[in-house]
C-alpha positions as CSV (number, residue, x, y, z in Angstrom):
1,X,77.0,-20.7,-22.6
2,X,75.4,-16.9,-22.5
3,X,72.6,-15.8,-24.5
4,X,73.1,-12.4,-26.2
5,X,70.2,-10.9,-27.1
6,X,70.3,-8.9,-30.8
7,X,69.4,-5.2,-30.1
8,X,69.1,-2.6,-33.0
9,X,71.9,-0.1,-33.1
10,X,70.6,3.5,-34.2
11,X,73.9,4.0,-35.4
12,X,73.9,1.7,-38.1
13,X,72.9,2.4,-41.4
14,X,69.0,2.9,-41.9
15,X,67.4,0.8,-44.1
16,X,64.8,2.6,-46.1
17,X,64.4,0.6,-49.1
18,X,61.7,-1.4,-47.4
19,X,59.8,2.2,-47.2
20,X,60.2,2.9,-50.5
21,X,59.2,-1.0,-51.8
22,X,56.0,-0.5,-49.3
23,X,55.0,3.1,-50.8
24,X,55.4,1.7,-54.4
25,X,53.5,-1.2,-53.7
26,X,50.3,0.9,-52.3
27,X,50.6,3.1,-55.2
28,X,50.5,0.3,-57.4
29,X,47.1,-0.9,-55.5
30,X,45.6,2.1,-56.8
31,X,46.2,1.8,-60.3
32,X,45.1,-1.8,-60.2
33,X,41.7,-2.4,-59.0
34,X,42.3,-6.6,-58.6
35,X,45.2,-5.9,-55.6
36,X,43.2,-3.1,-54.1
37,X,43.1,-5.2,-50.6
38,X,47.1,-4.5,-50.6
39,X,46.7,-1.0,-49.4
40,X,45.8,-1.1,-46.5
41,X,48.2,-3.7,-45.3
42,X,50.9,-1.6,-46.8
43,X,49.5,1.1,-44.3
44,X,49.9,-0.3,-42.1
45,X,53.3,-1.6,-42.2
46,X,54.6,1.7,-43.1
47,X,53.7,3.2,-40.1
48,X,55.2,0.5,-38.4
49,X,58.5,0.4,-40.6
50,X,58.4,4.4,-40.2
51,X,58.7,4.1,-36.5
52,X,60.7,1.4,-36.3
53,X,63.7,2.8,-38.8
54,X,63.6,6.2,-37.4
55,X,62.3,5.7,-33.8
56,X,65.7,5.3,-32.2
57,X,67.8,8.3,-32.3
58,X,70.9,7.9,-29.9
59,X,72.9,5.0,-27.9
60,X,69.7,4.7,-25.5
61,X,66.0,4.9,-25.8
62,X,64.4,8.6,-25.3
63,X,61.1,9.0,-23.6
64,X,60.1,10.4,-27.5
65,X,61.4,7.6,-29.1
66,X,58.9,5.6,-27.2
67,X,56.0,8.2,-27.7
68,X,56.6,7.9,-31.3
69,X,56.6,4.2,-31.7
70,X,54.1,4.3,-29.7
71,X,52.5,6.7,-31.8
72,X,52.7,4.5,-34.7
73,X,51.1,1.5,-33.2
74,X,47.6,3.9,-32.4
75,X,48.0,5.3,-35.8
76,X,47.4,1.3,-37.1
77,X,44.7,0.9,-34.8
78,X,42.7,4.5,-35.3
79,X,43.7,3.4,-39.3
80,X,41.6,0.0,-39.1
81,X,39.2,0.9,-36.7
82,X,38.0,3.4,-39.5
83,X,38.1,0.7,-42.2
84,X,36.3,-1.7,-40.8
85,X,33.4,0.6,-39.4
86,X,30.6,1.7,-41.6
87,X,31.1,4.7,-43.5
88,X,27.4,5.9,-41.4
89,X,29.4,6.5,-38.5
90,X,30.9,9.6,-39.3
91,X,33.0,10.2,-35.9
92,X,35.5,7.1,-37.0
93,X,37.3,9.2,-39.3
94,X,38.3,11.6,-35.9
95,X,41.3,9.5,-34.7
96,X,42.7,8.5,-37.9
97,X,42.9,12.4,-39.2
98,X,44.6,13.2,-35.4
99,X,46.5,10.2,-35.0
100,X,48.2,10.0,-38.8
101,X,48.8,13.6,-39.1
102,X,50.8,13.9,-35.6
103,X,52.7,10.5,-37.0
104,X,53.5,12.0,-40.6
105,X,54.5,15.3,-39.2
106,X,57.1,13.6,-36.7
107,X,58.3,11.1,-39.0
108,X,59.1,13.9,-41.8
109,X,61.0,15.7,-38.9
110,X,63.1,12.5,-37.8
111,X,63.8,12.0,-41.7
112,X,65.0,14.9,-42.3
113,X,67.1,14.6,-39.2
114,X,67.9,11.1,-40.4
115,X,68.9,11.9,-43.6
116,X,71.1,15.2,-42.4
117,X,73.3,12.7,-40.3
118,X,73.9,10.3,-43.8
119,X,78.0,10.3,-43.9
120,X,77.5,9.7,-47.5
121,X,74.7,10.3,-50.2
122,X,74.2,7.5,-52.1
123,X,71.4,4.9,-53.4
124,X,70.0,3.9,-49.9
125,X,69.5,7.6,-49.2
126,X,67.7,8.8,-52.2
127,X,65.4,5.8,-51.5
128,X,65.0,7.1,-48.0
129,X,64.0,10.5,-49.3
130,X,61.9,9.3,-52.1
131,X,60.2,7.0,-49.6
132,X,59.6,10.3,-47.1
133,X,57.7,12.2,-50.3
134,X,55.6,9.3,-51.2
135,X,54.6,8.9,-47.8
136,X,53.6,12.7,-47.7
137,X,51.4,11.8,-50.3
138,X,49.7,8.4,-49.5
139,X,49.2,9.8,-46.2
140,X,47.7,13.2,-47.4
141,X,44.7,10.9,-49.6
142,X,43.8,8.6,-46.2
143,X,43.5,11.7,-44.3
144,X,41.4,13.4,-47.3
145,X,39.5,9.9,-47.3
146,X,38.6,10.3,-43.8
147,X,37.8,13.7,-43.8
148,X,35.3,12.9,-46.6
149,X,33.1,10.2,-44.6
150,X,33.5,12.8,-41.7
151,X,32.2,14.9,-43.8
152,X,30.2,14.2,-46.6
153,X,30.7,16.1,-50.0
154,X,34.0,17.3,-48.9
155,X,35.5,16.6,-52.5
156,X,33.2,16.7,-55.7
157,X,33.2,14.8,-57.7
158,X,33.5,11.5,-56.3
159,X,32.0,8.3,-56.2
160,X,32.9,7.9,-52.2
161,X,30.1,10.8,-51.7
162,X,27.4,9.5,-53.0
163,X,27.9,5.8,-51.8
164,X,28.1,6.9,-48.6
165,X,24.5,8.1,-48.6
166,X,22.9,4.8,-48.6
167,X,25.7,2.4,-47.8
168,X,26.1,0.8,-44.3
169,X,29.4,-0.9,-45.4
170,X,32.6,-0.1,-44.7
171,X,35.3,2.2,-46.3
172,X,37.2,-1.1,-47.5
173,X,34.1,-1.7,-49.9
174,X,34.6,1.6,-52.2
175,X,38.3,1.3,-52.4
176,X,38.1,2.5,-55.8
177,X,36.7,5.8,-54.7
178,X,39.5,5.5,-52.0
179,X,42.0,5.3,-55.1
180,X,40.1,8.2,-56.7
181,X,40.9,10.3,-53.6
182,X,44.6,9.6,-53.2
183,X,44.9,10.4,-56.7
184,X,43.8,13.8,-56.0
185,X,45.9,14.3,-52.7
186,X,49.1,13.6,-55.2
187,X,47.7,16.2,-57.6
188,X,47.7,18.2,-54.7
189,X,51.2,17.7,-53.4
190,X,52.7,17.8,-56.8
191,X,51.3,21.3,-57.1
192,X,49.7,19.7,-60.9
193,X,45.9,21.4,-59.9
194,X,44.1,19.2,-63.0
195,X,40.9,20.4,-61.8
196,X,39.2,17.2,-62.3
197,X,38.0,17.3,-58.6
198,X,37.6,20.0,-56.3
199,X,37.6,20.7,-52.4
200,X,33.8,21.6,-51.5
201,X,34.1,22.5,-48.1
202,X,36.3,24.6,-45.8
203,X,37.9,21.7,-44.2
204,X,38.4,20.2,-47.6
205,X,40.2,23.1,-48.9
206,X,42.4,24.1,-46.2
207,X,43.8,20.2,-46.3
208,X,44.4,21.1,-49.9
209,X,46.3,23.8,-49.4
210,X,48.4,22.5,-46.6
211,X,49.3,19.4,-49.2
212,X,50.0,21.7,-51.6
213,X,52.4,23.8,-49.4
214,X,54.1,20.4,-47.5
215,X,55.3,19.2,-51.6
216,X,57.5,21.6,-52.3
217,X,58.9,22.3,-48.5
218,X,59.7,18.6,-47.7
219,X,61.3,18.8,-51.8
220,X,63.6,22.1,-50.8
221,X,64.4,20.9,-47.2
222,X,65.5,17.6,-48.8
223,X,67.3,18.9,-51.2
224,X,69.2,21.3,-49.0
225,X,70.2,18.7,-46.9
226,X,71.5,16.6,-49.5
227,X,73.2,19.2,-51.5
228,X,74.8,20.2,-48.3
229,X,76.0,16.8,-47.4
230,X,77.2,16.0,-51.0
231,X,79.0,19.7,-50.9
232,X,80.9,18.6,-47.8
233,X,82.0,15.3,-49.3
234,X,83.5,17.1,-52.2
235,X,85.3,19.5,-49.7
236,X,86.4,16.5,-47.9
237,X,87.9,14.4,-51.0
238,X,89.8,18.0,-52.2
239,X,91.0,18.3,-48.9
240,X,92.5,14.8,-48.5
């Protein structure tokens, strides 16, 4: 009797649901203050999901398929490290701003390839490209959070700022200022600009302004892909 072991096969049919279900559910943190402990969890699971769902791309592992996964597990690890330390020590925030933006930069670039291989557009892809733009988002306001205990005042006003002045806890105990700032980073990506709280420092506003220009370029790549795809299946059915 032989043992087979059970291997993914990139081939098959991504499944991004679980993306979309794990963005929705840290959104939903936000707005309720009692589940706030879900976020970071959620995090942390989408990095992993992220790297797992797109991080093989042909019949055999790549040497950049194993960076990236890779990639995602230090992501976790910067992500926590910075939770759990206390907001005083500033230099925490460092690998989590590095580690997250390389990740969220890749995975958007294997999405988009993802996605652009689809045979068909349908429900399961839609989720996969809704799941991409939330993640834009959700990863946008952690970076903006760590950027703000690296440097205090960095976004005014918020509650994180002046907490952070005489607390020696950690970022997990102000995750309602944490909420406050991935509010903002959507406002940001959305291109909305209510005004309601403003980049202070250069930093600050220069992550601003790269949110604001990755919304509506991952929205028109996206779109162009699908549209594209769609196009060809029409041309395909007419043509049969």
């Amino acid at each position: 009797m032989s043992i087979r072991w059970i291997r993914h096969d990139p081939e098959a049919p991504k499944n991004y649901r679980v993306l979309l279900v794990l963005t929705l559910v840290v959104l939903a943190s936000f707005a309720f203050p009692s589940v706030n402990w879900l976020g970071p969890p959620c995090y942390s699971l989408m990095a992993l999901w992220f790297t797992r769902v797109l991080g093989e791309s042909s019949g055999r592992r790549r040497w950049s398929d194993r960076l990236y996964q890779a990639l995602g597990i230090l992501a976790v690890v910067a992500q926590w490290l910075w939770l759990v330390t206390p907001i005083k020590v500033e230099s925490s925030g460092i690998p989590l701003v590095t580690s997250w933006c390389l990740l969220v930069g890749w995975s958007v670039i294997r999405l988009v390839r993802a996605l652009a291989g689809e045979k068909l557009v349908n429900e399961r892809v839609l989720m996969g490209a809704a799941a991409g733009y939330l993640h834009l988002g959700l990863t946008a306001g952690l970076v903006m959070g760590a950027v703000e205990t690296i440097q205090h005042g960095s976004f005014s006003p918020l509650q994180m700022a002046s907490m952070m002045e005489v607390s020696s806890d950690s970022v997990l105990m102000v995750s309602s200022s944490f909420a406050e700032i991935n509010y903002y980073a959507f406002v940001c990506l959305t291109t909305v600009g209510y005004g309601d709280i403003n980049p202070m420092l250069p930093l600050a506003r220069m992550l601003s302004i790269v949110t604001s220009i990755i919304g509506p370029l991952y929205l028109a790549v996206v779109m162009g892909v699908l549209i594209a795809r769609f196009t060809s299946e029409l041309q395909e059915e007419q043509g049969s």
